[in-house]
Backbone as CSV, one residue per row, in Angstrom:
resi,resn,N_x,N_y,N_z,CA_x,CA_y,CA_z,C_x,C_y,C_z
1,UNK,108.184,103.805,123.208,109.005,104.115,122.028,108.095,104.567,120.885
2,UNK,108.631,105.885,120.477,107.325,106.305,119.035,108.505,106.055,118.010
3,UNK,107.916,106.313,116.556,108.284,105.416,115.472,108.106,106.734,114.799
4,UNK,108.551,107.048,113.244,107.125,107.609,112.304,107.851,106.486,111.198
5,UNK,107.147,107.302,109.971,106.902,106.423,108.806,106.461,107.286,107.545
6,UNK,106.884,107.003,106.471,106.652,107.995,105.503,106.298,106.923,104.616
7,UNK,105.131,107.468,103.897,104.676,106.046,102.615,104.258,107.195,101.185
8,UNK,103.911,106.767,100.230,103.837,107.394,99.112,102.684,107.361,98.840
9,UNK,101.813,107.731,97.998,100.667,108.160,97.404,99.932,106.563,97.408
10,UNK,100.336,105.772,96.981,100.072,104.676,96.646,100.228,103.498,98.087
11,UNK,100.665,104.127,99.331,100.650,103.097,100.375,101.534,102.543,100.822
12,UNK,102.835,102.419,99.598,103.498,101.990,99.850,105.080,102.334,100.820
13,UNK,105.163,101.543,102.042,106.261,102.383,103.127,107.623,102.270,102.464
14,UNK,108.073,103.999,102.332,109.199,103.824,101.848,110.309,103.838,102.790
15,UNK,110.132,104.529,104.173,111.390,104.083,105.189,110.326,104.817,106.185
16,UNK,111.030,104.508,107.709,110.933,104.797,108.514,111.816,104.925,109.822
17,UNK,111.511,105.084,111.108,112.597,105.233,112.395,112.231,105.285,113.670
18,UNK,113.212,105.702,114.252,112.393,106.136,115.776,112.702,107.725,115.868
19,UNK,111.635,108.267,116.925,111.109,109.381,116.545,112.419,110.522,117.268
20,UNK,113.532,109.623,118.332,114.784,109.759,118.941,115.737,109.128,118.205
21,UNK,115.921,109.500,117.093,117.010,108.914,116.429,117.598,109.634,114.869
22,UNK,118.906,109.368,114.842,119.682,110.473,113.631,118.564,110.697,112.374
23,UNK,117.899,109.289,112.296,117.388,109.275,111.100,115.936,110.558,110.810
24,UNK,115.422,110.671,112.001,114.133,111.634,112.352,115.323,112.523,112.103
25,UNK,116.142,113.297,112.625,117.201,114.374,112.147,117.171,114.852,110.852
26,UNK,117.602,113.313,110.369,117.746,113.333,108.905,116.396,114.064,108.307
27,UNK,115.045,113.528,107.923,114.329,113.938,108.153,113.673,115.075,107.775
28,UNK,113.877,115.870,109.048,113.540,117.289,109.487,114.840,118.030,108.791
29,UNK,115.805,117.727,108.058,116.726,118.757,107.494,116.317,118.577,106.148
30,UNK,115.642,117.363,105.288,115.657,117.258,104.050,113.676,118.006,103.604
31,UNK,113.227,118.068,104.885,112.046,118.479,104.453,111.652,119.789,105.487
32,UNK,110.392,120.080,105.221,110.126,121.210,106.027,109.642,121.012,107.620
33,UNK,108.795,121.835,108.201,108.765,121.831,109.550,108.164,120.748,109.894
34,UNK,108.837,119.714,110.588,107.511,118.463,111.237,107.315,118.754,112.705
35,UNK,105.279,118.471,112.209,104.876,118.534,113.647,104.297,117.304,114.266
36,UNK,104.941,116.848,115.365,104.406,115.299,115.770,102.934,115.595,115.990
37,UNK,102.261,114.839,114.797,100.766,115.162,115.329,99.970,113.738,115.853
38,UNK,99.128,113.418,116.233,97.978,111.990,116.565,98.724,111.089,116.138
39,UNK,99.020,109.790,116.495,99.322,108.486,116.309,98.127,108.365,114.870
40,UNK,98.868,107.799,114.246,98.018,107.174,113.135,97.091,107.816,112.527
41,UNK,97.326,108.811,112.027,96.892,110.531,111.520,97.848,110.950,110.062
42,UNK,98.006,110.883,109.605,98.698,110.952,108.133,98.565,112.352,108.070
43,UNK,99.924,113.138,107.774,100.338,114.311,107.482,101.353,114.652,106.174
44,UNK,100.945,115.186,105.344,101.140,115.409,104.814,102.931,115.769,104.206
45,UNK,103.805,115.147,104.056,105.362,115.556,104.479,105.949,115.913,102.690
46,UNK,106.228,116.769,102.377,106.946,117.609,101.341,108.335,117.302,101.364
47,UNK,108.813,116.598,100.703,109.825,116.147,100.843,110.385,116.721,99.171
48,UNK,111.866,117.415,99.519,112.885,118.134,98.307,113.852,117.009,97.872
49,UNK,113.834,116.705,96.346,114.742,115.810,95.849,116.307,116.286,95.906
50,UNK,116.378,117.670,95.816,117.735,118.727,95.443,118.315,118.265,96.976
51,UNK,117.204,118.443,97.938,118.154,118.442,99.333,118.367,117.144,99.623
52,UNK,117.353,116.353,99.420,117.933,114.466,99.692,119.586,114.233,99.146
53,UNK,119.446,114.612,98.040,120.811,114.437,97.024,122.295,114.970,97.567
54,UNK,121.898,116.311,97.308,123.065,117.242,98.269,123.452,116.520,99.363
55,UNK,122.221,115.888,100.307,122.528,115.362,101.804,123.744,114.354,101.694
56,UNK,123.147,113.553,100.791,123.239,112.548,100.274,124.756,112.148,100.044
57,UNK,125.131,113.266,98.973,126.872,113.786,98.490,127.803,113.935,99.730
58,UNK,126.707,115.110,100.562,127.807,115.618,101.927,128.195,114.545,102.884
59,UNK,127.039,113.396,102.922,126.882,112.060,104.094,128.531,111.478,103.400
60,UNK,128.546,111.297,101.876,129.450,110.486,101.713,131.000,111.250,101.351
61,UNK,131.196,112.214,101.366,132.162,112.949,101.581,132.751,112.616,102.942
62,UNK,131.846,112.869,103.879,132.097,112.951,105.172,132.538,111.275,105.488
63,UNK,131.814,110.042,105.167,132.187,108.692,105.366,133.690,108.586,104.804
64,UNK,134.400,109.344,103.772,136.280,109.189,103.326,136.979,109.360,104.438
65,UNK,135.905,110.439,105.788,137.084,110.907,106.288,136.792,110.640,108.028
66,UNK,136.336,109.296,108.247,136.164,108.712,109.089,136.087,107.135,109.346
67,UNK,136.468,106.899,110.707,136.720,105.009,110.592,135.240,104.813,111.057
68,UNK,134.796,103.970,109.923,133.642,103.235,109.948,133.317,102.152,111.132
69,UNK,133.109,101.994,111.946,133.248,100.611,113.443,132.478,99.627,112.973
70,UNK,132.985,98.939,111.590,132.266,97.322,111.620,132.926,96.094,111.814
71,UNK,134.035,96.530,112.939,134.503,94.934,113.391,134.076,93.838,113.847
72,UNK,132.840,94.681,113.655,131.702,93.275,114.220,131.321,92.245,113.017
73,UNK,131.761,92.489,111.873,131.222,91.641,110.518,131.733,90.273,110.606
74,UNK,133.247,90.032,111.140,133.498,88.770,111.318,132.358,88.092,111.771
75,UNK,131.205,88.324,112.504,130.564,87.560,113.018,129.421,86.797,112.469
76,UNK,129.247,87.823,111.162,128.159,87.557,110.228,128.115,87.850,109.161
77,UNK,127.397,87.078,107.932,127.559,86.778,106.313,127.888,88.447,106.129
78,UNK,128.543,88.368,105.068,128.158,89.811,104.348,126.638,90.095,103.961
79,UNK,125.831,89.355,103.288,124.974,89.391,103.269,124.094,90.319,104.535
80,UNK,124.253,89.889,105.439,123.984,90.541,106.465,124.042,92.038,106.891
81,UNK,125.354,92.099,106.614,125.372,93.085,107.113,126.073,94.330,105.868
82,UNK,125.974,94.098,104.756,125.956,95.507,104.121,125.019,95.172,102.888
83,UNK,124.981,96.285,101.931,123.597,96.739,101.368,124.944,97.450,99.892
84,UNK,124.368,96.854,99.016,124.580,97.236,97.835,123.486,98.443,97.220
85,UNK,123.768,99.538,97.240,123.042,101.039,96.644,123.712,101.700,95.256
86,UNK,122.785,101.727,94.332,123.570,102.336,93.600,122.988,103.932,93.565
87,UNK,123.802,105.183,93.664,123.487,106.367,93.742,124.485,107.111,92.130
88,UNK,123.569,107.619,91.625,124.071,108.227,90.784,125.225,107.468,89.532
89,UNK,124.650,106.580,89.486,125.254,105.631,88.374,126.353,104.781,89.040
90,UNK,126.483,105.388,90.406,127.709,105.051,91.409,127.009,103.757,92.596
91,UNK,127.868,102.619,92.337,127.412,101.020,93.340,128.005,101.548,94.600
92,UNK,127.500,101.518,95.157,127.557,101.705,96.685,127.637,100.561,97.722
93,UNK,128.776,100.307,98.425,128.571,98.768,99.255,128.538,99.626,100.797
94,UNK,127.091,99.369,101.496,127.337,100.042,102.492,126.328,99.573,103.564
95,UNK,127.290,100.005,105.140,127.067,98.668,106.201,125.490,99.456,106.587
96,UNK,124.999,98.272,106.877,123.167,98.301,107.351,123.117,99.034,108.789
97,UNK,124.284,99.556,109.545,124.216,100.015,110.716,125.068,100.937,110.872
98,UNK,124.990,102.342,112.024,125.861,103.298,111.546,125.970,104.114,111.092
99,UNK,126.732,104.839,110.582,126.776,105.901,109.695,126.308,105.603,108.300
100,UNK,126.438,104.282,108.046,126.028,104.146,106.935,124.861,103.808,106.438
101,UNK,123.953,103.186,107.579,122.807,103.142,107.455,121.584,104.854,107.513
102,UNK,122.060,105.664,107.640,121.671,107.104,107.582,121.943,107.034,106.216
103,UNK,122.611,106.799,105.393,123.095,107.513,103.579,122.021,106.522,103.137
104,UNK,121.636,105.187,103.630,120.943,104.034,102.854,119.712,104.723,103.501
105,UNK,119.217,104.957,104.309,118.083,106.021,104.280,117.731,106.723,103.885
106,UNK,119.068,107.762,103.594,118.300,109.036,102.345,117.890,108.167,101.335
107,UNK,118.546,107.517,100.171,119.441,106.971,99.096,117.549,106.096,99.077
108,UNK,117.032,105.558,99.735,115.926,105.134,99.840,114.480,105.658,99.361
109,UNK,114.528,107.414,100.200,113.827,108.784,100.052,114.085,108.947,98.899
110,UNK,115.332,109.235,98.417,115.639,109.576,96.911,115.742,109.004,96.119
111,UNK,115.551,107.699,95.871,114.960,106.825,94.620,113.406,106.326,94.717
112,UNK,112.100,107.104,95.636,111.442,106.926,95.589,110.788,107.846,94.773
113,UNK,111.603,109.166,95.304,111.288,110.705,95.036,111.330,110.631,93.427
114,UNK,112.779,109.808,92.817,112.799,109.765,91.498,111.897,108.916,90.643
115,UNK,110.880,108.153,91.671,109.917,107.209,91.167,108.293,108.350,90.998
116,UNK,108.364,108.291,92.308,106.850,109.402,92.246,107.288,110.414,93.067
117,UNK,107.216,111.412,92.273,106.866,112.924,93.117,105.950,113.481,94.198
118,UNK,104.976,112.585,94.545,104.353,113.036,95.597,103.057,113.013,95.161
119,UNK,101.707,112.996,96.345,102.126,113.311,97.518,102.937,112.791,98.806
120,UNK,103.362,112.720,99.745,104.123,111.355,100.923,103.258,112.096,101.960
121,UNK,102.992,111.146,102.456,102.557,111.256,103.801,103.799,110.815,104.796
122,UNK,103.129,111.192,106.382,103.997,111.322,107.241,103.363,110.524,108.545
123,UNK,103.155,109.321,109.461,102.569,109.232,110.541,103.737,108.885,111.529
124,UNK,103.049,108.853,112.345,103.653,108.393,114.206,102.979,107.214,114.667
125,UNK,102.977,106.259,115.120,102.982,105.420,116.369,103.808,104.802,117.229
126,UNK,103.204,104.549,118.423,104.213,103.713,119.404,103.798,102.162,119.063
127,UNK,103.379,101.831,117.924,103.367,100.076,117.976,103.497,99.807,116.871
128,UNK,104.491,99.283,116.066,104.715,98.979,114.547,103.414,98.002,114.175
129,UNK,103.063,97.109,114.965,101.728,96.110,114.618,100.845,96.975,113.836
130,UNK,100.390,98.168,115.425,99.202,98.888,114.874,99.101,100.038,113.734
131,UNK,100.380,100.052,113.325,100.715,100.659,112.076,100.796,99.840,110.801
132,UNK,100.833,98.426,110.555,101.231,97.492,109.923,99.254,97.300,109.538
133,UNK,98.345,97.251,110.351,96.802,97.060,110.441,96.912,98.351,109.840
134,UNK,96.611,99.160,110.418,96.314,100.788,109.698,96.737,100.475,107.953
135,UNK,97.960,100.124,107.349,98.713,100.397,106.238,97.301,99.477,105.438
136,UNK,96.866,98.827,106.180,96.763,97.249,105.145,95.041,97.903,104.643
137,UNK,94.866,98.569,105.823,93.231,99.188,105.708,93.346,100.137,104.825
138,UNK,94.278,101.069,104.804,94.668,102.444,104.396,94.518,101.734,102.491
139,UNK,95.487,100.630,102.087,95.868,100.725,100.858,94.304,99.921,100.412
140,UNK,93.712,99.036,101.171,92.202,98.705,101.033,91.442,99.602,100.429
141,UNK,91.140,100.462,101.200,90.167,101.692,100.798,90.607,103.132,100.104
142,UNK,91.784,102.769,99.585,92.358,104.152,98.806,92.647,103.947,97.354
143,UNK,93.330,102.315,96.985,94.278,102.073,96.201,93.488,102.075,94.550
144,UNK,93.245,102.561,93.967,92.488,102.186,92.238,93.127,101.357,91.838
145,UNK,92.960,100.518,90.585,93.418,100.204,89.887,92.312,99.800,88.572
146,UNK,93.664,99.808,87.289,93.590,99.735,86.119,93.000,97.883,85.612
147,UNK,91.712,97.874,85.243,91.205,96.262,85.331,91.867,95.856,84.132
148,UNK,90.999,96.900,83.040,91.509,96.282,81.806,91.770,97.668,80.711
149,UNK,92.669,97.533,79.681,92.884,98.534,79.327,92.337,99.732,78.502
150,UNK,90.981,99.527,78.706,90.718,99.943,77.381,88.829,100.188,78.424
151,UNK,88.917,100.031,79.839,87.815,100.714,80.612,87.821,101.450,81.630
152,UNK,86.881,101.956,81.740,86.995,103.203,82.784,87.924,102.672,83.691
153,UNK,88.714,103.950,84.324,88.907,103.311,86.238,88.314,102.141,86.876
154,UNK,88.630,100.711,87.571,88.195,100.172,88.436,88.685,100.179,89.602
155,UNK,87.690,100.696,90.752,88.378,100.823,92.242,88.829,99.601,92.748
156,UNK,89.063,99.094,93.113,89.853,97.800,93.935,89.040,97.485,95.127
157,UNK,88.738,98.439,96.066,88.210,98.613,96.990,86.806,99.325,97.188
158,UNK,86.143,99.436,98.029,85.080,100.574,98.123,83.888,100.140,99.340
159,UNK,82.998,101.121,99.648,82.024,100.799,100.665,80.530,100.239,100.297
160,UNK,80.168,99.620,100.376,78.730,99.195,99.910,77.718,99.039,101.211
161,UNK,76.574,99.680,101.113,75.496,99.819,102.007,74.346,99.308,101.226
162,UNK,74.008,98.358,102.039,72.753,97.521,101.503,71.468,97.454,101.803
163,UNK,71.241,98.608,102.165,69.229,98.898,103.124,69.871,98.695,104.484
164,UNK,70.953,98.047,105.079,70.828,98.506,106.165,72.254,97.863,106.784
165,UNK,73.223,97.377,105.998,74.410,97.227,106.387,75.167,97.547,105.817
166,UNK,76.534,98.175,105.998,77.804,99.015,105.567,78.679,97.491,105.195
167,UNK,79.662,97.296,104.268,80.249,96.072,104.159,81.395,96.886,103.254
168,UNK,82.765,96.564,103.814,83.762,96.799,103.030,83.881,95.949,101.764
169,UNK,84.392,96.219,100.695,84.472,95.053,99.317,85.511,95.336,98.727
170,UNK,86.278,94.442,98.843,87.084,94.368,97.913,87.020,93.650,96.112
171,UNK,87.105,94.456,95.557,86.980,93.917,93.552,85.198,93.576,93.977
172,UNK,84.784,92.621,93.933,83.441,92.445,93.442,83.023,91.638,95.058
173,UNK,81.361,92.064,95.116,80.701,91.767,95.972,79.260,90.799,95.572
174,UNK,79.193,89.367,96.527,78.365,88.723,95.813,77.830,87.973,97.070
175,UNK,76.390,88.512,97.601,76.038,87.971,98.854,74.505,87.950,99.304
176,UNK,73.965,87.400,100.094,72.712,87.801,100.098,72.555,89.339,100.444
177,UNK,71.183,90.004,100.500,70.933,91.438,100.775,70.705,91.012,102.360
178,UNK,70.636,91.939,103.395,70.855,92.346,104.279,69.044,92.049,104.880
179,UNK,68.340,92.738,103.654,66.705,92.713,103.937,65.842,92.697,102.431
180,UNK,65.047,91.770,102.861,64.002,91.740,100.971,63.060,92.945,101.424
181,UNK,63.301,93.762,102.042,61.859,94.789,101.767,62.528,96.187,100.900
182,UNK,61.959,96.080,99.909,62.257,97.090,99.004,62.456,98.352,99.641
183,UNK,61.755,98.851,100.505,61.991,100.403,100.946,63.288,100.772,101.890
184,UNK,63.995,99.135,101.767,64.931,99.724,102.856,66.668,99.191,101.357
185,UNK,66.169,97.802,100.550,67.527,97.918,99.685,67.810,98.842,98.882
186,UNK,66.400,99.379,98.732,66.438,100.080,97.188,67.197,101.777,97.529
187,UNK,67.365,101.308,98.957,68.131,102.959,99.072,69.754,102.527,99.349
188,UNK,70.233,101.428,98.745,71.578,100.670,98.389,72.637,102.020,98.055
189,UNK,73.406,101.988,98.217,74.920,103.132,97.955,76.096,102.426,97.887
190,UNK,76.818,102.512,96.575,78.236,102.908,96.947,78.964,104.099,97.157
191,UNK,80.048,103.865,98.133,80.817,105.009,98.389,82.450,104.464,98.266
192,UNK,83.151,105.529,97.605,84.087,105.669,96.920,85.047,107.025,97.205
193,UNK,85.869,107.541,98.040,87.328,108.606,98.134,86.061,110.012,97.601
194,UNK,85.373,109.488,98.636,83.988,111.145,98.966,83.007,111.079,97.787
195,UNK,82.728,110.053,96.774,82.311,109.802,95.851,80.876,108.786,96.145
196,UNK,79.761,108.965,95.957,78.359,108.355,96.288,77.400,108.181,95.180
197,UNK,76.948,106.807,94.587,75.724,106.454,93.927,75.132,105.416,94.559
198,UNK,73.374,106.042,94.191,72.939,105.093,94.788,72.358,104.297,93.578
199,UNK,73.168,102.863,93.762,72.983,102.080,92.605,71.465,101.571,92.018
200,UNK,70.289,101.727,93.140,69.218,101.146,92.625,67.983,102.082,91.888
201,UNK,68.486,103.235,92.319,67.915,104.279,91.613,68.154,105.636,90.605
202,UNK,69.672,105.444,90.954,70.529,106.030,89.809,70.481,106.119,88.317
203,UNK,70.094,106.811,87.441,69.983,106.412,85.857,70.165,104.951,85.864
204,UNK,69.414,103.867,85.959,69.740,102.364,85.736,69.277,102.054,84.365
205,UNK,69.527,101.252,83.820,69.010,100.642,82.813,69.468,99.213,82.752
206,UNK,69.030,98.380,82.220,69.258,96.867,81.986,70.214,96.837,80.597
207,UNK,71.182,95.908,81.205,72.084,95.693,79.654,72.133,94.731,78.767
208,UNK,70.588,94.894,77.651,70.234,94.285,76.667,69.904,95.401,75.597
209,UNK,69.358,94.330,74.675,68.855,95.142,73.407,66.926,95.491,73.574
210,UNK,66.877,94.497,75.299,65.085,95.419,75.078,64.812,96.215,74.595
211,UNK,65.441,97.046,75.508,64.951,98.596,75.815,66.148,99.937,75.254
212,UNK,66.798,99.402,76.228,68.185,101.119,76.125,69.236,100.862,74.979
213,UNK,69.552,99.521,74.649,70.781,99.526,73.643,70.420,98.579,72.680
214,UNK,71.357,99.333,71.287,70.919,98.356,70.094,72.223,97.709,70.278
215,UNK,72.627,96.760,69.432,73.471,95.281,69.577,75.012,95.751,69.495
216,UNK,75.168,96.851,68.670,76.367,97.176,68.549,76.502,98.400,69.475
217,UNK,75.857,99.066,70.334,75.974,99.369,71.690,76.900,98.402,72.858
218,UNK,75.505,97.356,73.018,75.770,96.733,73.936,76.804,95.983,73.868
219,UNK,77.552,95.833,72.153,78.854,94.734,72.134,80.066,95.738,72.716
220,UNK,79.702,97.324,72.008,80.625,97.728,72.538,80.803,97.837,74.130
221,UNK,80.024,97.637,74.786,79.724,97.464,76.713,80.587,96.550,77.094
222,UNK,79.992,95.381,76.262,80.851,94.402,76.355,81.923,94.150,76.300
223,UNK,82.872,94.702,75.125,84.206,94.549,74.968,84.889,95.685,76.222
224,UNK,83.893,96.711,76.456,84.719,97.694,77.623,84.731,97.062,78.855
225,UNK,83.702,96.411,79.037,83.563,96.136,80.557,83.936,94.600,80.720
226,UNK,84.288,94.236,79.703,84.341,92.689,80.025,83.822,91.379,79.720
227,UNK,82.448,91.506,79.420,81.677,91.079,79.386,81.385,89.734,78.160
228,UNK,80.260,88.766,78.418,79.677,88.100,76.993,78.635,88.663,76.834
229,UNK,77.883,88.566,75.567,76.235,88.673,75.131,76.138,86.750,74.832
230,UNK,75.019,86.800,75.167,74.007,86.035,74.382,72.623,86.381,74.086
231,UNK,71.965,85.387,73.233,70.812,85.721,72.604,69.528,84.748,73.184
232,UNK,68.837,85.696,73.287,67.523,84.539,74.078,66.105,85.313,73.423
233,UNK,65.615,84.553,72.234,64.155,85.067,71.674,64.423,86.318,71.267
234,UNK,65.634,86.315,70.360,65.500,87.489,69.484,65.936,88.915,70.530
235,UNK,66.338,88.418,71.800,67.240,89.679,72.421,68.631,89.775,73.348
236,UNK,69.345,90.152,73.363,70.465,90.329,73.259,70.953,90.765,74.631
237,UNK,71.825,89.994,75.639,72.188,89.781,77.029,73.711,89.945,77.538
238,UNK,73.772,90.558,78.465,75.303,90.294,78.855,75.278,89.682,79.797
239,UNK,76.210,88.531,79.981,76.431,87.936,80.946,77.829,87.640,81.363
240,UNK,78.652,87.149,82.829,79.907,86.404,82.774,79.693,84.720,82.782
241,UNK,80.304,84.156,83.094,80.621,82.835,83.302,79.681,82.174,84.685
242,UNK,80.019,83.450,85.564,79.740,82.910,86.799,78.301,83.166,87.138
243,UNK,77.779,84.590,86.428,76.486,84.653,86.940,75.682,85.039,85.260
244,UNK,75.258,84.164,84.980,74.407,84.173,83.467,73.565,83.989,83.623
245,UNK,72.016,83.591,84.375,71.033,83.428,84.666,69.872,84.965,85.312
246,UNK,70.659,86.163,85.673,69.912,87.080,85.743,70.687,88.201,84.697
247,UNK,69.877,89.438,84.711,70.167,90.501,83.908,70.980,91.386,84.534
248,UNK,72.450,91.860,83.646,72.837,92.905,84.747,72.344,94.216,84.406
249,UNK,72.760,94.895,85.048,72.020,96.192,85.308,73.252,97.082,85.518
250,UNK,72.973,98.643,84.949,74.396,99.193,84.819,73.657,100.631,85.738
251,UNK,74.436,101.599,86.617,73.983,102.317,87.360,74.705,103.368,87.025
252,UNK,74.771,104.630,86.946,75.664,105.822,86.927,74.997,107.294,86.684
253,UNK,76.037,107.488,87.695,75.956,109.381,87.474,77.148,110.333,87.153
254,UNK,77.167,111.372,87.750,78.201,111.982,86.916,79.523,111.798,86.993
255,UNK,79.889,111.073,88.596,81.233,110.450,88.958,81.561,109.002,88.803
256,UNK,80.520,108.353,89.214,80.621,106.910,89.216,79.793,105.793,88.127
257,UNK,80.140,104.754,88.005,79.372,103.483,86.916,79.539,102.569,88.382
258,UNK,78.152,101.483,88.359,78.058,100.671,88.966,77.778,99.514,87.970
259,UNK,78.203,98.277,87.770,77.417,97.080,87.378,77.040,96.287,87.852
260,UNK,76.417,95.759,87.882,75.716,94.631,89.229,74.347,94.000,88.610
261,UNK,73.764,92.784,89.241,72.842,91.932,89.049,72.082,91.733,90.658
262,UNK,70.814,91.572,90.353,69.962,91.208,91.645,69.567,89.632,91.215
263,UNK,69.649,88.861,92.470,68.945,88.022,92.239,68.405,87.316,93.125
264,UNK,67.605,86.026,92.887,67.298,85.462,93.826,65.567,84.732,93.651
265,UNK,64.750,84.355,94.141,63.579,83.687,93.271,62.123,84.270,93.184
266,UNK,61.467,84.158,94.609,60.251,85.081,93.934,60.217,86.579,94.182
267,UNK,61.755,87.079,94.758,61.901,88.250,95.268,63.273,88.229,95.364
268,UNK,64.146,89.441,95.083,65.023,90.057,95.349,65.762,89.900,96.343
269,UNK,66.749,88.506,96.725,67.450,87.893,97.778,68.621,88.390,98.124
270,UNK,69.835,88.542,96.765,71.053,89.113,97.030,71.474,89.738,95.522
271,UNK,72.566,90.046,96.012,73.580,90.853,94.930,74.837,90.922,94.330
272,UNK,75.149,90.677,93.415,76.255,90.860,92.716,76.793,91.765,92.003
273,UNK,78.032,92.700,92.328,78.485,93.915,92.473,79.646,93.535,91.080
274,UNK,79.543,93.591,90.202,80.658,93.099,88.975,81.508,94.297,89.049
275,UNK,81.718,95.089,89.537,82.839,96.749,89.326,82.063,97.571,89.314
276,UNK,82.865,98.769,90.111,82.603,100.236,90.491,83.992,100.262,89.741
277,UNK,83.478,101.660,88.749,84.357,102.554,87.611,84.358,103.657,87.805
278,UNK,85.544,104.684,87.776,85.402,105.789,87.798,84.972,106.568,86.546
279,UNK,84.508,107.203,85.817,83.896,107.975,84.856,85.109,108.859,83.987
């Protein structure tokens, strides 16, 4: 049995079916040509709000002038078995199976369509599981989000390579390094939606008042990124809560900001990844 599935820019599945069934019909009349391509391959699907709608009107024109077959409801709550929709300022009470479950399908498409415009993707599989794993990876490594309001982009997700291991991360990464020999961490990378710095040699600078920033610099760092200062012998530190004992260190080039801290005792043990920002 194949399936597809249509999700929105953001990951999220807005309906789906089987790939033998009215609803794939449905489908292929409200959008353009679909081609069943690779299981678990995301295609691109263009989907028209004008034609969802229209469909939409004609589906329920056509439901006045036909007997609906839900004599089966005696058997179970309402709850169960119909679906409150409102379309066009208009409440809709309509059964989860049927003819009527095709209009609660468009009606689905078209209040997503009226949410985000696109892009939607389009996939196929024969195993809802292995589509359910795919989704969870997919919104992992795609999804941005907004940390705080008033700083760059923070990715949610992203790839980190550490001299010699690849490690998915989600929000912040805080672990030993992989290897203490400098010639192999110091060639460290994040990667980011085709986006690459390599954090240990990238424009770095330390975020104090040593060297690169005077105080009302670095407060403003602070208030963007999050951060505290303190003062130690007349110079001026950012730290969080959790890791205040080393210096962080800020990394960037023309796409990406890294912040992060090394630490560890008579040598360079592990790392703490405080946010990857988009620019």
């Amino acid at each position: 049995m194949r399936f597809f599935y249509i999700i929105n820019k953001d990951g999220n599945l807005v309906e789906f079916g089987k790939i033998s069934s009215e609803r794939f019909n449905l489908l292929e009349s409200i959008s353009h040509t679909i081609a069943i391509t690779t299981f678990l391959e995301p295609i691109q699907c263009e989907l028209d709000v004008i034609k969802v709608e229209k469909k939409i009107i004609d589906l329920l024109k056509k439901r006045k002038s036909i007997h609906l077959d839900i004599d089966y409801i005696r058997n179970f709550s309402e709850d169960d078995v119909f679906e409150i929709k409102l379309f066009k300022n208009e409440k809709l009470k309509l059964c989860n199976s049927g003819f009527d479950n095709h209009i609660i399908f468009l009606i689905n498409i078209y209040d997503s369509l009226l949410k985000f415009q696109g892009p939607y993707n389009l996939l196929f599989s024969n195993n809802n599981m292995k589509f359910n794993n795919w989704l969870e990876e997919y919104k992992l490594s795609t999804r941005p989000i907004s940390y705080i309001k008033n700083m760059d982009q923070e990715f949610a997700s992203y790839t980190f390579f550490d001299g010699l291991k690849l490690h998915q991360v989600l929000n912040q990464y805080d672990d030993w390094l992989s290897t203490t020999d400098y010639s192999l961490w110091s060639n460290s990378y994040i990667e980011i939606q085709n986006k690459k710095i390599y954090i240990i040699i990238e424009n770095v600078k330390v975020l104090s008042t040593f060297r690169y920033f005077d105080k009302t610099e670095l407060e403003g760092l602070a208030k963007k990124y999050n951060f505290k200062i303190k003062e130690e012998n007349g110079i001026y530190y950012t730290y969080t809560d959790d890791h205040s004992s080393r210096q962080f260190e800020i990394s960037e080039n023309n796409e990406l900001v890294v912040i992060y801290c090394i630490e560890g005792g008579n040598m360079p043990e592990s790392i703490f990844i405080y946010g990857v920002f988009e620019k």
